[in-house]
N, C-alpha and C positions, 0 to 999 in steps of 0.2 A: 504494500500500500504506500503511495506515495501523497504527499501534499505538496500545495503548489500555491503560493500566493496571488491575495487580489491586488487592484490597486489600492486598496485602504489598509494593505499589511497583515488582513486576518487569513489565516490559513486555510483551506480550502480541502477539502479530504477529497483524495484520489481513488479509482481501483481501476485493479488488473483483469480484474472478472476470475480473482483466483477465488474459489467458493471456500476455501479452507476462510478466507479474510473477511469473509461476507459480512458477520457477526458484527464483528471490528467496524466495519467500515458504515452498515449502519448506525451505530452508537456516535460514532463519530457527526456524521450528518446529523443526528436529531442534534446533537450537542450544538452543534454551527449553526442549525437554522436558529436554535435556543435566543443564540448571542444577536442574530441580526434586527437591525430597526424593523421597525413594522411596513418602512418602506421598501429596505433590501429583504422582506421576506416572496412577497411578490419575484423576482427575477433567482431564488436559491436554485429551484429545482434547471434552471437552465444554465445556474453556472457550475452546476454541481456536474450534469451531464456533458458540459464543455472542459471538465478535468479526468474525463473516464479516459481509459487506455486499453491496449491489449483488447479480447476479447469482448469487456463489458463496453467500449468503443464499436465494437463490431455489431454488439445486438443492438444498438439505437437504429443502423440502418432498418431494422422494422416498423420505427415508430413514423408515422404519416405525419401530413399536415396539423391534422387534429389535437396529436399527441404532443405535437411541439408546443400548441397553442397551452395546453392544459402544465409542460413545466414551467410556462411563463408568466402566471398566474400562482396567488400565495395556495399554500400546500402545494407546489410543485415537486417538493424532496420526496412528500410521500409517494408522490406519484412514481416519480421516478424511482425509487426502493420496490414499491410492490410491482412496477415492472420487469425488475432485474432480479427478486426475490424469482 
């Protein structure tokens, strides 16, 4: 699992689409969306999906139009979790 910074300096939790990390990696995210304004919660789920890699990079290519619309909207991280769950 890697993290990656935004430009405001908070850390941003990555994954590899390794399912041993999965666990990890969502504890992480709920913790992150925790921390952000009620404004940066709206765009989490889409910056959380622009720091995936490897594999869990590869499964976005199923997600459509629709599906982009909905992590760009607040509860975005859930979305994007029980997608990749």
């Amino acid at each position: 699992m890697t993290d990656h910074k935004d430009d405001g300096g908070r850390r941003i939790p990555g994954w590899d689409g390794d399912q041993a990390k999965f666990e990890e990696y969502r504890q992480r995210v709920t913790w992150y969306a925790a921390g952000l304004s009620v404004r940066d919660k709206a765009t989490a789920g889409a910056r959380l999906a622009g720091h995936l890699t490897g594999e869990a990079w590869k499964a976005l290519e199923e997600i459509d139009e629709r599906g982009r619309r909905l992590l760009e909207r607040p509860g975005g991280e859930r979305i994007l979790l029980n997608f990749l769950d």
